[in-house]
C-alpha positions as CSV (number, residue, x, y, z in Angstrom):
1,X,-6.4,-148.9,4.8
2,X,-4.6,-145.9,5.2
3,X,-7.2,-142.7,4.0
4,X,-3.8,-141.6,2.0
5,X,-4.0,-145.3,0.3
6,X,-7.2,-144.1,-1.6
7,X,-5.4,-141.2,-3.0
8,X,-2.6,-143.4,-4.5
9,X,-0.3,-142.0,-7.4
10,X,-0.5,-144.0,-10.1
11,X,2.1,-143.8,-13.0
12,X,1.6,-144.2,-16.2
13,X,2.3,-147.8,-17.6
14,X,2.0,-150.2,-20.7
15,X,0.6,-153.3,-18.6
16,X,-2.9,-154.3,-19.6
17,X,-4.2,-154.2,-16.0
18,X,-6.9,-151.7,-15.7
19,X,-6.2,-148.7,-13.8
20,X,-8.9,-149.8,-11.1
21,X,-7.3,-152.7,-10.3
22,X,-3.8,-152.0,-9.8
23,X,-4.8,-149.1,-7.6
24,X,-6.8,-151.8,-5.8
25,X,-3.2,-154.6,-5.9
26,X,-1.5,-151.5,-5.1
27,X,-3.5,-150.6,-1.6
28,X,-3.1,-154.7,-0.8
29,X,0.9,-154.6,-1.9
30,X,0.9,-151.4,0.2
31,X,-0.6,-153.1,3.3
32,X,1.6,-155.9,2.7
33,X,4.7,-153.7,2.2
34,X,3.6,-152.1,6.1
35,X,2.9,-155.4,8.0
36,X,6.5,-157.2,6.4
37,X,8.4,-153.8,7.3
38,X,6.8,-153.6,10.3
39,X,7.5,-157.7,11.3
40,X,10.7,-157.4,10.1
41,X,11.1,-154.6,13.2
42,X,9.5,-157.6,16.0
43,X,12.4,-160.1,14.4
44,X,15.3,-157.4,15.1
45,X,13.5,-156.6,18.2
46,X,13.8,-160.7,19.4
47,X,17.4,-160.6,18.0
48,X,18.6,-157.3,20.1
49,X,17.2,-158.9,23.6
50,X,17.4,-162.3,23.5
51,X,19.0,-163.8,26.8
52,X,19.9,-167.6,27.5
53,X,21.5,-170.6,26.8
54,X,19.8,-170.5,23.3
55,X,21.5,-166.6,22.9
56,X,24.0,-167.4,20.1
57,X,21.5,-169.9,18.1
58,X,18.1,-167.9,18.7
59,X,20.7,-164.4,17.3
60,X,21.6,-166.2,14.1
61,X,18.2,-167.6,13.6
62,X,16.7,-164.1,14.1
63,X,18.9,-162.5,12.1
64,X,18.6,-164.9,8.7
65,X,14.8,-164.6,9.2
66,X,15.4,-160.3,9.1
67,X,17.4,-160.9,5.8
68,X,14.7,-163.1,4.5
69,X,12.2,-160.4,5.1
70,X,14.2,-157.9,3.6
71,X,13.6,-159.8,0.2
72,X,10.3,-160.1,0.8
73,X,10.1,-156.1,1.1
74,X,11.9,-155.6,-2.3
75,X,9.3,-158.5,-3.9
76,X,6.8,-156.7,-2.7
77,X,8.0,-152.8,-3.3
78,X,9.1,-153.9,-6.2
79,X,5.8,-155.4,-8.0
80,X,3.9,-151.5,-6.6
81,X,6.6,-149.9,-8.8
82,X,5.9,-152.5,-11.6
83,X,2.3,-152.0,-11.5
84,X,2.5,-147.8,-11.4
85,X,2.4,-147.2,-8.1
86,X,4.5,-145.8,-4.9
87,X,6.0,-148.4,-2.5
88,X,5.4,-146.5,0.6
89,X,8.3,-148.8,3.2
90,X,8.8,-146.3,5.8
91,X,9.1,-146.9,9.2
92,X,6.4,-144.5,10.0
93,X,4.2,-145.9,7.6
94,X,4.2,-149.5,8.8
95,X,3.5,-148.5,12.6
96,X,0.3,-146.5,10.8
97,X,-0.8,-149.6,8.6
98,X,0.2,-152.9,10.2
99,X,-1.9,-155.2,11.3
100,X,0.3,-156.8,13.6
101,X,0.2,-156.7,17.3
102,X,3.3,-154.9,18.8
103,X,5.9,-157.0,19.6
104,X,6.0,-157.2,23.7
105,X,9.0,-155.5,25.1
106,X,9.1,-157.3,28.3
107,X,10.8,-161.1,26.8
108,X,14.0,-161.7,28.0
109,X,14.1,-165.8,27.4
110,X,14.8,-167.3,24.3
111,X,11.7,-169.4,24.0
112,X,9.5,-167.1,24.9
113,X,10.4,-164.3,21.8
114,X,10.3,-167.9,20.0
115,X,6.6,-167.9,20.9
116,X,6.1,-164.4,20.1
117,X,7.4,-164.0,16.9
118,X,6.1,-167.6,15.9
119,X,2.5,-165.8,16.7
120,X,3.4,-162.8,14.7
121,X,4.4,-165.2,11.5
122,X,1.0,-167.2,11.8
123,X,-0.8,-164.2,11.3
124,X,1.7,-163.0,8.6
125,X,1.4,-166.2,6.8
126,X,-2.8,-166.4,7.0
127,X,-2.2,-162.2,5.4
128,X,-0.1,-163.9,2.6
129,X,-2.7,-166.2,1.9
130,X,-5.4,-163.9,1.7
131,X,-3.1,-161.7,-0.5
132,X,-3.0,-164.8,-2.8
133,X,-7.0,-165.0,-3.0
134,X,-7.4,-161.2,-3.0
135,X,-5.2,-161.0,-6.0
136,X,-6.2,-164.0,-7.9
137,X,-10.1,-162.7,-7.3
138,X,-8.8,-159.5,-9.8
139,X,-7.0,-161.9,-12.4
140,X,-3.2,-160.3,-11.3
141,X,-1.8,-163.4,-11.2
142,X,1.4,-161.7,-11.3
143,X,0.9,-160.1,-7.6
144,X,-0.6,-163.4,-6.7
145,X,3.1,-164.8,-7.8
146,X,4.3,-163.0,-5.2
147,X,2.3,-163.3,-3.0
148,X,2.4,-167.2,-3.5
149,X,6.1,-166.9,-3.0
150,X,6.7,-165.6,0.1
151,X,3.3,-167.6,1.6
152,X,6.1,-170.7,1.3
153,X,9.1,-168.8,2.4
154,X,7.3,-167.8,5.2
155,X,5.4,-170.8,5.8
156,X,8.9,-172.4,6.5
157,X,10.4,-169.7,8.5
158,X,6.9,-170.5,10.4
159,X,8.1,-174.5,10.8
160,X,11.5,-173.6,12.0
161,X,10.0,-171.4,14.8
162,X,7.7,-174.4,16.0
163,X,10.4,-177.2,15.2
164,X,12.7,-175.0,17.8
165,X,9.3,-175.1,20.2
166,X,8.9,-178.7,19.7
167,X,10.7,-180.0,22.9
């Protein structure tokens, strides 16, 4: 995390999560917030330079996967404000705190930004997962909603990446 992360605002609210703890779901959301901003990016990336016969096909594939990971921001921005804190979405932000790699800027072929991005939402998904176990482990089920949520949206998105690979 972020050394601004530890010095998190926190607002007051009437839930009956101690402060402690939603500063700690807030610092996860937060990290979460980055990496989804920042895959969303390696999506649009794919999208904008995609060449080949699959060009049409792979561009609407890549686009409905960017809108599905603009909900996923607002899920996740929206349980920080819920829980006191301050989503912080910027672009800027997520290339400081993702954990992703960056997205290779040499693809041309469809398959291979298929392989590329289906790499990036395998380690996406396992971060979801851990998100789920993380928040659990502090009794926000709530957070752990969320995060259970878009581990199965993503978790398909993941399937039709290596149902396209499956040739």
């Amino acid at each position: 995390m972020n050394n601004s992360d530890h010095n998190q605002v926190l607002h007051a609210t009437r839930l009956d999560i101690p402060p402690q703890i939603r500063l700690y779901v807030i610092q996860l959301l937060n990290q979460t917030l980055a990496c989804t901003v920042d895959l969303r990016s390696h999506v649009k990336q794919a999208g904008w330079n995609v060449r080949g016969q699959d060009f049409s096909s792979l561009q609407a594939l890549f686009a409905s996967m960017a809108s599905e990971l603009d909900a996923y921001t607002d899920l996740v921005a929206e349980r920080i404000a819920v829980l006191g804190g301050v989503a912080r979405g910027t672009t800027h932000t997520a290339a400081m705190q993702s954990t992703l790699p960056e997205y290779p800027d040499t693809i041309v072929e469809g398959h291979a930004h298929v392989v590329a991005l289906a790499e990036r939402f395998a380690s996406y998904a396992t971060a979801m997962r851990g998100g789920i176990t993380l928040s659990t482990d502090v009794e926000d089920t709530d957070s752990a909603t969320v995060y259970t949520e878009i581990s199965r949206r993503v978790d398909k998105q993941l399937w039709g990446l290596e149902a396209y690979l499956y040739h």
